[in-house]
C-alpha positions as CSV (number, residue, x, y, z in Angstrom):
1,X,-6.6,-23.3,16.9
2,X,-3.5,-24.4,18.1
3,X,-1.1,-23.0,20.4
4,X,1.4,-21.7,17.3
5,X,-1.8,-20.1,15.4
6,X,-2.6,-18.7,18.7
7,X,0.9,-16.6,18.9
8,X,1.2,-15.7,15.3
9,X,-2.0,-14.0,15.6
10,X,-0.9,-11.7,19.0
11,X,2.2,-10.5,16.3
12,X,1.9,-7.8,13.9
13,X,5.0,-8.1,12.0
14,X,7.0,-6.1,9.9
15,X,5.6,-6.1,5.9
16,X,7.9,-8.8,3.9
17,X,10.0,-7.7,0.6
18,X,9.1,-10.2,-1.7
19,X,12.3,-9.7,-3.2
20,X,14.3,-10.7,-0.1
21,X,12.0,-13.1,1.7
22,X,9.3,-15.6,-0.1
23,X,6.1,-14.4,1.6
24,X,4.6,-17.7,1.1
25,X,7.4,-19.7,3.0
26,X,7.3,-16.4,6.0
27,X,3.1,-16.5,6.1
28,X,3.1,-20.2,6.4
29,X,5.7,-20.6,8.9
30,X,4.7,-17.6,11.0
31,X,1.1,-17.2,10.9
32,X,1.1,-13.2,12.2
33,X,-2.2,-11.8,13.0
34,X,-1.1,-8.5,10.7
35,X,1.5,-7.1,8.8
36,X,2.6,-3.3,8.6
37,X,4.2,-1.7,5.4
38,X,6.3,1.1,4.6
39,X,5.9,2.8,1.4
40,X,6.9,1.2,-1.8
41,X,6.0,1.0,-5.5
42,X,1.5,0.7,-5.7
43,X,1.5,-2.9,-7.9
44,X,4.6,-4.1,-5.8
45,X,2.6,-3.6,-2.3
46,X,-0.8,-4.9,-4.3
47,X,1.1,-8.0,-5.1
48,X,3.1,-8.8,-1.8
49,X,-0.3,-8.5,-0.1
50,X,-2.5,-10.3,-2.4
51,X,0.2,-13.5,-2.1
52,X,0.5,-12.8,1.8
53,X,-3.3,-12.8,2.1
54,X,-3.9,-15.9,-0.1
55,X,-1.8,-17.6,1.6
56,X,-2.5,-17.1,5.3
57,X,-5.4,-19.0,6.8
58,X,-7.0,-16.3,8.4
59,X,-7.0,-12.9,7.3
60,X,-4.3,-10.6,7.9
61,X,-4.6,-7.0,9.2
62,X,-2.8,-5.0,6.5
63,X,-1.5,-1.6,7.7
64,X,0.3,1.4,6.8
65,X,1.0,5.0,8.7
66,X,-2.0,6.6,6.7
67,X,-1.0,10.1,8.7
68,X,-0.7,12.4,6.2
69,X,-2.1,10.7,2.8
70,X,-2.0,7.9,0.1
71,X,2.2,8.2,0.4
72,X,2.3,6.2,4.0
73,X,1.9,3.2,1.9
74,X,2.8,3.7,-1.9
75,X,5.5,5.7,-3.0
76,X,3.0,7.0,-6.2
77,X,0.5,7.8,-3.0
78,X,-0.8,11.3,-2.5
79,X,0.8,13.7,-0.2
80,X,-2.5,15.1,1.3
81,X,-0.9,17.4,4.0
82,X,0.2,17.0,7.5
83,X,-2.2,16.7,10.1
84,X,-1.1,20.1,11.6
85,X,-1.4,22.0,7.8
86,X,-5.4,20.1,7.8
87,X,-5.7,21.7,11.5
88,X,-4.6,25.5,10.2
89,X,-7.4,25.1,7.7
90,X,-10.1,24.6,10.7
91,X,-12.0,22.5,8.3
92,X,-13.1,19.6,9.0
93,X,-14.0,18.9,5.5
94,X,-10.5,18.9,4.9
95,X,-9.5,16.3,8.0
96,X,-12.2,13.9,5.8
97,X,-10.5,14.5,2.4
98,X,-7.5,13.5,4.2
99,X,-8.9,10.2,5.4
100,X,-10.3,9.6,2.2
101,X,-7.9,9.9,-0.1
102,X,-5.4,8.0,2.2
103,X,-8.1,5.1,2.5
104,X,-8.8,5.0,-1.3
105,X,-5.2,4.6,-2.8
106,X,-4.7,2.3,0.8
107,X,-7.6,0.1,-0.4
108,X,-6.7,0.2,-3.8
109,X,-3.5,-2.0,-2.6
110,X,-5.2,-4.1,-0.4
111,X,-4.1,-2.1,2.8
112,X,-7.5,-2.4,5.3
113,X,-6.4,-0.7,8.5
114,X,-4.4,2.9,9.3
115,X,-2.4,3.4,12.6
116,X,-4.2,7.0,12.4
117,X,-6.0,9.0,13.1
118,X,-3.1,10.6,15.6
119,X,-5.4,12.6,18.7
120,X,-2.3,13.5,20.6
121,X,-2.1,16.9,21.6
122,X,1.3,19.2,20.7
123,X,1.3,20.9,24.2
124,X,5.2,21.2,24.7
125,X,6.7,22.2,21.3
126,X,9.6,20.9,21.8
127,X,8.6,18.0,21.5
128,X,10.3,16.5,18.5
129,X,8.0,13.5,17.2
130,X,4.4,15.3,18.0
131,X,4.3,18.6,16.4
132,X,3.0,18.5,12.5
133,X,1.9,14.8,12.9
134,X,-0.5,16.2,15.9
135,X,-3.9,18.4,14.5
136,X,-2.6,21.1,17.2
137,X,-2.9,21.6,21.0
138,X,-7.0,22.3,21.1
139,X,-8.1,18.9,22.3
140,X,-11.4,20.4,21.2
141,X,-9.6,20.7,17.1
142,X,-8.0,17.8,18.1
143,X,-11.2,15.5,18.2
144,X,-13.0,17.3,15.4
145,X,-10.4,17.0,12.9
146,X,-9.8,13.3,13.9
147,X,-13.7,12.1,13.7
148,X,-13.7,13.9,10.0
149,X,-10.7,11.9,9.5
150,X,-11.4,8.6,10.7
151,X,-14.6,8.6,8.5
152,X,-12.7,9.4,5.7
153,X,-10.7,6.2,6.3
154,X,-13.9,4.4,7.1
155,X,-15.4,5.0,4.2
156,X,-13.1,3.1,2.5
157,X,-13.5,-0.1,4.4
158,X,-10.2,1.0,6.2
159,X,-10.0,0.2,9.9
160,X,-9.1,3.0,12.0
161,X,-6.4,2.8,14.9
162,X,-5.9,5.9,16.8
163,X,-2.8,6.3,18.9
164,X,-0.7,6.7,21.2
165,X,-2.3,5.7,24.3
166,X,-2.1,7.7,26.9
167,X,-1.1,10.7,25.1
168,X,2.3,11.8,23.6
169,X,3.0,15.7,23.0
170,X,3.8,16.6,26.7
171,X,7.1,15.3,26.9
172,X,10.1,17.1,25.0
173,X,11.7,13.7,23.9
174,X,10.6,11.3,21.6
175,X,9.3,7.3,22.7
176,X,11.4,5.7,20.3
177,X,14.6,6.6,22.2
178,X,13.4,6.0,25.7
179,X,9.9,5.7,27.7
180,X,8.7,9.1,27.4
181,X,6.2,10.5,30.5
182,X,3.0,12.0,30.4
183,X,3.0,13.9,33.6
184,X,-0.2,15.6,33.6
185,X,-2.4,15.1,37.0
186,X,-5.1,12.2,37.0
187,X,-7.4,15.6,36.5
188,X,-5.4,17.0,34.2
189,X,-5.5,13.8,32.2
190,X,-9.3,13.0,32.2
191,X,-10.2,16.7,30.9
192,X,-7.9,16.8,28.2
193,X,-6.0,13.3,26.6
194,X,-9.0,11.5,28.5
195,X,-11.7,13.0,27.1
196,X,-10.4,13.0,23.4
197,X,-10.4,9.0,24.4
198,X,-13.3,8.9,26.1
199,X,-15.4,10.8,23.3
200,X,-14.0,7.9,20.7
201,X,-14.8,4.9,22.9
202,X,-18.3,6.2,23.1
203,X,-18.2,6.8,19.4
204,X,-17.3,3.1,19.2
205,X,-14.0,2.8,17.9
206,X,-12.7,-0.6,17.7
207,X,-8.8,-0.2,18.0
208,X,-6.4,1.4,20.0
209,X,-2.3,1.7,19.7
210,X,-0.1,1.9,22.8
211,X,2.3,4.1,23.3
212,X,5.7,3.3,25.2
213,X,4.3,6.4,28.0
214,X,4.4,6.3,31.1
215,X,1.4,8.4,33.0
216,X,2.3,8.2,36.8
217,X,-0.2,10.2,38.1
218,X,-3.4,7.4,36.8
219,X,-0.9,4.8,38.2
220,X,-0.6,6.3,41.8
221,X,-4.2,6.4,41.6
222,X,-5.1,3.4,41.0
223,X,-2.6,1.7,42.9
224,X,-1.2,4.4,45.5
225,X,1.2,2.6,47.0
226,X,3.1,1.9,44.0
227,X,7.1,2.4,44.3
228,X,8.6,4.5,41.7
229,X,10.4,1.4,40.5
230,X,7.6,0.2,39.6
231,X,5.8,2.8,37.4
232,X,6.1,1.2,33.9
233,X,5.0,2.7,30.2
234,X,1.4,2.0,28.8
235,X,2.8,-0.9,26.5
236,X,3.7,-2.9,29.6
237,X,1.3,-1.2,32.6
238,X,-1.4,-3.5,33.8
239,X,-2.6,-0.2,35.8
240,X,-3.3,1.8,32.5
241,X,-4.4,-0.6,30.0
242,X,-6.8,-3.0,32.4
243,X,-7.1,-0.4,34.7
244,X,-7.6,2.6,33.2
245,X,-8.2,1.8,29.0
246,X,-10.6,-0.5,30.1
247,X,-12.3,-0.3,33.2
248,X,-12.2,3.3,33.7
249,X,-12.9,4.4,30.1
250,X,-14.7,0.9,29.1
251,X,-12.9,0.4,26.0
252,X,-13.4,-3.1,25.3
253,X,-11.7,-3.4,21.6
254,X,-8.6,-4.2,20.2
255,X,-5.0,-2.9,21.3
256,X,-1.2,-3.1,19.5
257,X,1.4,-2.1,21.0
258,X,3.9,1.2,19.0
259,X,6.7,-1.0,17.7
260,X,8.3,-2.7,20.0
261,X,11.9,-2.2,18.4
262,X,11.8,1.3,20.1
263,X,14.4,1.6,22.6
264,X,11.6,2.9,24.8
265,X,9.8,-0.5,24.9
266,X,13.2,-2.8,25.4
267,X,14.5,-0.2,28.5
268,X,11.6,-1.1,30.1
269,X,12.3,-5.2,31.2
270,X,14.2,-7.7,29.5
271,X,12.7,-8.7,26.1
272,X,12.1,-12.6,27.2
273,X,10.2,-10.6,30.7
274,X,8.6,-7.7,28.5
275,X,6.9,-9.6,25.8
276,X,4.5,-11.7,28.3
277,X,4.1,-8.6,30.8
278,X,2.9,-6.6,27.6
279,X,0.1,-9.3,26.5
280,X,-0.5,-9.3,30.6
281,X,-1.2,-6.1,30.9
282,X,-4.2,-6.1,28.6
283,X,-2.8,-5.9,25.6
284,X,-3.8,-8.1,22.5
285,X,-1.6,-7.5,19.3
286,X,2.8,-6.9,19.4
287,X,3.8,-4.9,16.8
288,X,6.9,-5.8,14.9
289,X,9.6,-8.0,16.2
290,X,13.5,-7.8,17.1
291,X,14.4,-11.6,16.2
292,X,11.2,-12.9,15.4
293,X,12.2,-16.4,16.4
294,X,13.2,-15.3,19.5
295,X,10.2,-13.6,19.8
296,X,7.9,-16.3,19.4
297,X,10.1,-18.6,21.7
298,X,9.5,-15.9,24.5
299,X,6.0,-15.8,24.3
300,X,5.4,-19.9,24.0
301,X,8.1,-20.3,27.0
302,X,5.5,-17.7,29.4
303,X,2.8,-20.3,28.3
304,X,5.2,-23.6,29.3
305,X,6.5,-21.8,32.7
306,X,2.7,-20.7,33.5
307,X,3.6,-16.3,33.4
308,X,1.2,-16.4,30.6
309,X,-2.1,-18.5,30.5
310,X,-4.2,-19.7,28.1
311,X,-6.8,-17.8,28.9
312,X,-5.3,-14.4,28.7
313,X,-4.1,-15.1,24.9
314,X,-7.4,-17.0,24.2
315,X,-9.0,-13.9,25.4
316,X,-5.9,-11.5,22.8
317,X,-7.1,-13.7,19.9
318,X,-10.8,-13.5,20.4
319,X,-10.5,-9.8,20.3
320,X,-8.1,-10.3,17.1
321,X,-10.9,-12.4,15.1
322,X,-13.9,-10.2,16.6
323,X,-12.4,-6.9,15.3
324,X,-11.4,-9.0,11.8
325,X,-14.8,-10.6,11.6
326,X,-16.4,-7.1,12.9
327,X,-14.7,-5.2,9.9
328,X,-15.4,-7.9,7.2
329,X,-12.3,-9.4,6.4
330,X,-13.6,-12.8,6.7
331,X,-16.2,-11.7,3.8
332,X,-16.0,-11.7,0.4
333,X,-15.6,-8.5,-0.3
334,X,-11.7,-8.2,1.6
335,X,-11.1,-9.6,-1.7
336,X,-8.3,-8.2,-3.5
337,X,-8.7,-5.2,-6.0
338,X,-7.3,-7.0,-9.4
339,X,-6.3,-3.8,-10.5
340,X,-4.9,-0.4,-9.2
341,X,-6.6,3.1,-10.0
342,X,-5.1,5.8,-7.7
343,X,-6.9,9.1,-9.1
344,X,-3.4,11.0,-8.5
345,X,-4.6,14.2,-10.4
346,X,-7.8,14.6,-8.9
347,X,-6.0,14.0,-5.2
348,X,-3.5,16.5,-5.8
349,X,-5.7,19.4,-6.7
350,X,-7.6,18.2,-3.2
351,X,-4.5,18.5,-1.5
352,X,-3.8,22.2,-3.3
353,X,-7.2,22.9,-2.0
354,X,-6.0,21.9,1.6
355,X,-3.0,23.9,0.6
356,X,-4.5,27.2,-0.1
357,X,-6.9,27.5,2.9
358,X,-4.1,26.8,5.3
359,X,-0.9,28.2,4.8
360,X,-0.7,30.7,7.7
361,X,1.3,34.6,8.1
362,X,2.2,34.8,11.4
363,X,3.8,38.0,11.3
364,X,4.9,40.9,9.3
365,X,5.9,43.7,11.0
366,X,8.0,45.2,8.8
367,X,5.3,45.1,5.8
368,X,7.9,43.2,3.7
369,X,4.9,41.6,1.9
370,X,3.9,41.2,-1.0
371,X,7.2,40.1,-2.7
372,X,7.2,41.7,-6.6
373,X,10.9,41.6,-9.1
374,X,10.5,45.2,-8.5
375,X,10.7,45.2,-5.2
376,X,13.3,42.7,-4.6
377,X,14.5,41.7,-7.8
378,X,17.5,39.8,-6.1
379,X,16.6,36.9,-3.6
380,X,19.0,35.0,-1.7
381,X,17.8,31.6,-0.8
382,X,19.0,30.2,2.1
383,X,17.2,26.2,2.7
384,X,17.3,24.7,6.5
385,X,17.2,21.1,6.7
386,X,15.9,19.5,3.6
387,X,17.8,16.2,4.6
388,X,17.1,12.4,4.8
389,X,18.4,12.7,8.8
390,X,16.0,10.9,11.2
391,X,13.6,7.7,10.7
392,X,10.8,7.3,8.4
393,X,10.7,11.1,7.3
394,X,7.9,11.9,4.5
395,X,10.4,12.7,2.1
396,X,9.7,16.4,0.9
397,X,12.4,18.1,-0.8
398,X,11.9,21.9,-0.7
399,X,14.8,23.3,-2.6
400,X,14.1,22.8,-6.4
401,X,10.7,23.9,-6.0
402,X,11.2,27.3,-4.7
403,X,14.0,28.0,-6.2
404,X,12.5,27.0,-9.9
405,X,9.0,28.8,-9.0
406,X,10.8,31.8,-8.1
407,X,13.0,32.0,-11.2
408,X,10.1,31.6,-13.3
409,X,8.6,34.5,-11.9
410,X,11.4,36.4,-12.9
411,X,13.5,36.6,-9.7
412,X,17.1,36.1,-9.5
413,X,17.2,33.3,-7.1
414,X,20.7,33.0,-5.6
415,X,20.8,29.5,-3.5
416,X,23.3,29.2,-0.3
417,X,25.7,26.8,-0.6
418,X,26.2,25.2,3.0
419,X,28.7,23.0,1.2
420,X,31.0,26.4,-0.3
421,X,31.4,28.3,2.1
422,X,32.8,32.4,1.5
423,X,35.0,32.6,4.2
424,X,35.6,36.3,3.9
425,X,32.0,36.9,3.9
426,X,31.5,34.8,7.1
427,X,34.3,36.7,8.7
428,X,34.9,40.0,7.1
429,X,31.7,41.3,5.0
430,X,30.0,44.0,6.1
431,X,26.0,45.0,5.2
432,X,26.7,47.3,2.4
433,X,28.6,44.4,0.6
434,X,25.9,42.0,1.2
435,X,23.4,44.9,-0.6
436,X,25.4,44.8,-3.8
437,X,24.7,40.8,-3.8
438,X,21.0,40.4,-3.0
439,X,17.4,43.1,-2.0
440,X,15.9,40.1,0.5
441,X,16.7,37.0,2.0
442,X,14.2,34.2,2.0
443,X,15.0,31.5,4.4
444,X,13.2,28.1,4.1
445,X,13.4,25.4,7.2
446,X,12.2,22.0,6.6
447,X,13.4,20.7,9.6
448,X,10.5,17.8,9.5
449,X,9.2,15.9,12.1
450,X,10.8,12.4,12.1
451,X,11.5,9.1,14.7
452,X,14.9,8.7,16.6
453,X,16.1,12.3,16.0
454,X,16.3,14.7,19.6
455,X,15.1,17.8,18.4
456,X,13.7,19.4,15.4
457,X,15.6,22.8,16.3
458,X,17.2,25.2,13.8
459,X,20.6,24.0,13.4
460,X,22.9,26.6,12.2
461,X,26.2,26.1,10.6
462,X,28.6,25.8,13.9
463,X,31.4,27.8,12.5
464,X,30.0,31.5,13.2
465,X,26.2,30.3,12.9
466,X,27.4,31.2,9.0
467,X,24.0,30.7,7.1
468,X,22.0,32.7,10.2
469,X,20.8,36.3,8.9
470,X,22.8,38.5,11.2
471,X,21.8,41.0,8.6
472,X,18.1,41.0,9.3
473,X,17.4,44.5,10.5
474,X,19.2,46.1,7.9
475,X,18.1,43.6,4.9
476,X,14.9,42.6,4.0
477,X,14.5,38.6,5.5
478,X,11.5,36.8,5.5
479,X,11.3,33.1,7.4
480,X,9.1,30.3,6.1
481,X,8.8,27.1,7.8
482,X,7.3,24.2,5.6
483,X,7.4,21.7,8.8
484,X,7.9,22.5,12.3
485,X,5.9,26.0,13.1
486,X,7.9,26.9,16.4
487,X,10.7,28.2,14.5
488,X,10.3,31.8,15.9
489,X,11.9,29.9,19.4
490,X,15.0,29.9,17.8
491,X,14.6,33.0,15.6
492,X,12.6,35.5,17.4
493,X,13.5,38.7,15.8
494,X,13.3,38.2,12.1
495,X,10.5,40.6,10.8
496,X,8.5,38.5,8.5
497,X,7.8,34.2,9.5
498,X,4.9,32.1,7.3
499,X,3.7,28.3,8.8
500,X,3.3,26.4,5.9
501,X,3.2,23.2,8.2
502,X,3.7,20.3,4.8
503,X,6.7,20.4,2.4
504,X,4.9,19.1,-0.7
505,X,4.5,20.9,-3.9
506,X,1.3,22.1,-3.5
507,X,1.6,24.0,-0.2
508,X,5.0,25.6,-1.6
509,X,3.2,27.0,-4.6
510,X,0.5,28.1,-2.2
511,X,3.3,30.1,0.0
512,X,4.7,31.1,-3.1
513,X,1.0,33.0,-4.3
514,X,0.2,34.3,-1.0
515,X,3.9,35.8,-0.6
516,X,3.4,37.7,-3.9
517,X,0.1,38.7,-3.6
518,X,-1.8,36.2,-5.5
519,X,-4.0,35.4,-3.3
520,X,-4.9,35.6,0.6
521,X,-3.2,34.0,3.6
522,X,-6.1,32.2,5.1
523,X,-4.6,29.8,8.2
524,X,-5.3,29.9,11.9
525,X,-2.6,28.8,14.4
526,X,-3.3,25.4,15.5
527,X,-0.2,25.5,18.1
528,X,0.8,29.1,19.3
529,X,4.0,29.7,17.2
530,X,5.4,32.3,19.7
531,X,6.1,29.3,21.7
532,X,4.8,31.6,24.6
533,X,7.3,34.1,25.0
534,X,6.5,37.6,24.6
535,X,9.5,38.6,22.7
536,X,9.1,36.7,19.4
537,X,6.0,39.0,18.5
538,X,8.3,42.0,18.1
């Protein structure tokens, strides 16, 4: 190979738009060692990786964020459940039905790797980019949901990448706005985010992403005389990837960086600095680019000025061809499907499945359950969040769907308009006027989980919190949360709070059945939800 072929195949690059860039041209030019893509129409993505594929002399690593079903890489993809809902049904039989139904309709496109399974553990929850992605803070649930997942995926011929090296979820900020810190002891690491590694390494698994996370505490001990200036995130730490990925835990396989676009990876050195200390460090496979030209000029300038040697990125690409060759893509059966068959209907009533045995009551003290038209024949509606705010989102829309399955029930669903607001009932009503409007007040937040956004706390309407129940101990109010299940932080007192954990259809028609009695709640917590104060359990 020759020194170009070498560099394309360290870069995992963004997934090209055929309709803005000619693949052909891109692959031929470029040479990438893989190519991620987001979500788009299932015969668009079949087709852009087909050509991309035919086209490259070796075979590409095709990947998608295959977290939470078939949707992380076609928009027609199945919506399986968040990896915190699969966790609340303490099934691993679930985990693998989310693995394989994301691995089918992935394969079915061509797609033959997934940067999941996620094994972080949610142990600080506020933690904004963990939390429903995360199967919980048990590392014990944590690896058990993860190996049912992975298989899933594997049995599917997709490659498995689990991240983020060394461990997000202790941190309350997220990696893609800075270099986030793991700052659990060297102990502390090896018996919890160490041992979920350790237990996969032994398993064999053949690929690991990096996060951009610092852990100082592995760093001071392997190196104690380290100055603070120099501690440096996984992505670019010689100490945890050579130090501790490999030679500690004796992981041996393939590594990719988290995208390197995040501000958390460019804070840490310049670009033209970072890029060669990153494939120093241990690390085989870059993913995504700023200015990909650029990019590729860094990396050939390290090997002409002597920061990078030949043997380091011969040793990168031999790891690159080992995994592809290992996982078959050289063979003839990484061939192309010529056709697309997604078995949407017989996913979805998998993922009401899911659905049903997780959706979770965490408290009703007031006995406002089960909801019936005579009861509380007048709801008020009141929807948190529910916005496009915040990167990469999965896109769930809560509104229509409550609001239409509780008409048809016979409710009369009255939906709060944040956008019209009733200034004298923000000001001057009292509790008997709000009586004569509604009997209970349902409030929704799906406040998701989502990159480059600081918190995923309840927001309220700045001007006199206006859409916050003040009225909750003399109304009936009951709190669901169809994303992030530490709600109670910010709403302690409220009587009645359900986990639903995923905003698709199927776990709000689930919520909706166990709210009116249909059927059982049947969840466990997978993260406490009190958030560990005392006071929300009253």
């Amino acid at each position: 190979m020759s020194l170009d072929e070498k560099i394309g195949q360290l870069f995992f690059v963004i997934g090209q738009d055929e309709d803005q860039v000619d693949i052909n041209q891109f692959i031929q030019k470029y040479q990438p060692g893989g190519m991620m893509y987001r979500p788009a129409e299932a015969k668009k993505i079949q087709r852009e990786l087909a050509s991309a594929q035919a086209t490259s002399d070796i075979p590409l690593f095709f990947s998608a964020n295959l977290e939470s079903g078939g949707n992380g890489i076609i928009s027609e993809g199945t919506w399986f459940g968040n990896p915190l809902q699969i966790a609340a049904t303490d099934d691993p039989s679930q985990a693998y039905e989310l693995g394989n139904v994301a691995g089918y309709e992935a394969s079915q496109v061509g797609c033959n790797m997934s940067f999941s399974p996620i094994v972080d553990i949610d142990k600080n929850f506020r933690n904004p980019i963990t939390n429903t992605r995360t199967f919980g803070s048990d590392q014990e649930r944590v690896i058990k949901m993860a190996e049912a997942q992975l298989k899933g995926l594997q049995d599917n011929d997709i490659l498995p990448v689990i991240k983020h090296f060394p461990g997000d979820g202790v941190d309350e900020r997220d990696q893609h706005l800075l270099s986030t810190v793991n700052s659990l002891s060297a102990d502390e690491w090896m018996t919890s985010y160490g041992k979920i590694y350790q237990t996969f390494i032994d398993q064999g698994i053949s690929s690991i992403m990096i996060g951009h996370i610092l852990q100082p505490a592995w760093e001071r001990k392997l190196y104690p005389e380290i100055p603070d200036a120099d501690l440096r995130p996984a992505s670019a730490s010689k100490l945890l990837i050579d130090g501790l990925l490999r030679q500690t835990l004796g992981f041996n396989g393939l590594t990719i960086t988290d995208a390197t676009p995040m501000i958390g990876y460019n804070a840490i050195l310049p670009r033209k600095d970072l890029l060669p200390v990153t494939i120093n460090a241990g690390i085989d496979m870059i993913l995504f680019n700023k200015n990909i030209d650029e990019d590729y000029t860094f990396i050939r300038q390290a090997v002409e000025n002597g920061t990078l040697t030949l043997e380091r990125i011969d040793e990168a690409v031999t790891r690159i061809l080992g995994t592809k060759m290992a996982h078959g893509l050289f063979g003839p059966e990484a061939k192309p499907k010529e056709t697309v068959q997604l078995k949407t209907e017989e996913h979805a009533e998998k993922a009401a499945i899911a659905a049903k045995k997780s959706v979770t009551l965490v408290k009703d003290r007031a006995q406002l359950l089960p909801l019936s038209v005579e009861r509380y024949p007048r709801i008020r509606l009141v929807v948190l969040g529910d916005s496009d705010n915040g990167g990469f989102k999965e896109g769930g829309k809560v509104t229509d769907i409550f609001q239409q399955n509780l008409q048809s029930l016979g409710f009369d669903v009255t939906l709060f308009d944040r956008n019209q607001l009733n200034f004298h009932e923000i000001f001057e009503e009292g509790v008997a006027e709000m009586e004569e409007k509604f009997d209970l007040a349902l409030y929704i937040a799906n406040v998701e989980t989502a990159s480059n956004q600081t918190t995923t706390r309840l927001d309220w309407i700045h001007l006199m919190a206006a859409d916050a129940p003040w009225f909750m101990k003399s109304i009936p109010t009951i709190f669901v949360s169809t994303a992030n299940p530490y709600h109670l932080f910010d709403i302690p007192a409220v009587s009645t709070y359900i986990n639903a954990y995923t905003g698709n259809k199927e776990s709000i028609e689930a919520t909706i059945r166990k709210m009116t009695g249909e059927e059982a709640f049947e969840g466990i917590h997978p993260v406490d939800p009190f958030c560990g104060d005392t006071l929300t359990h009253l």
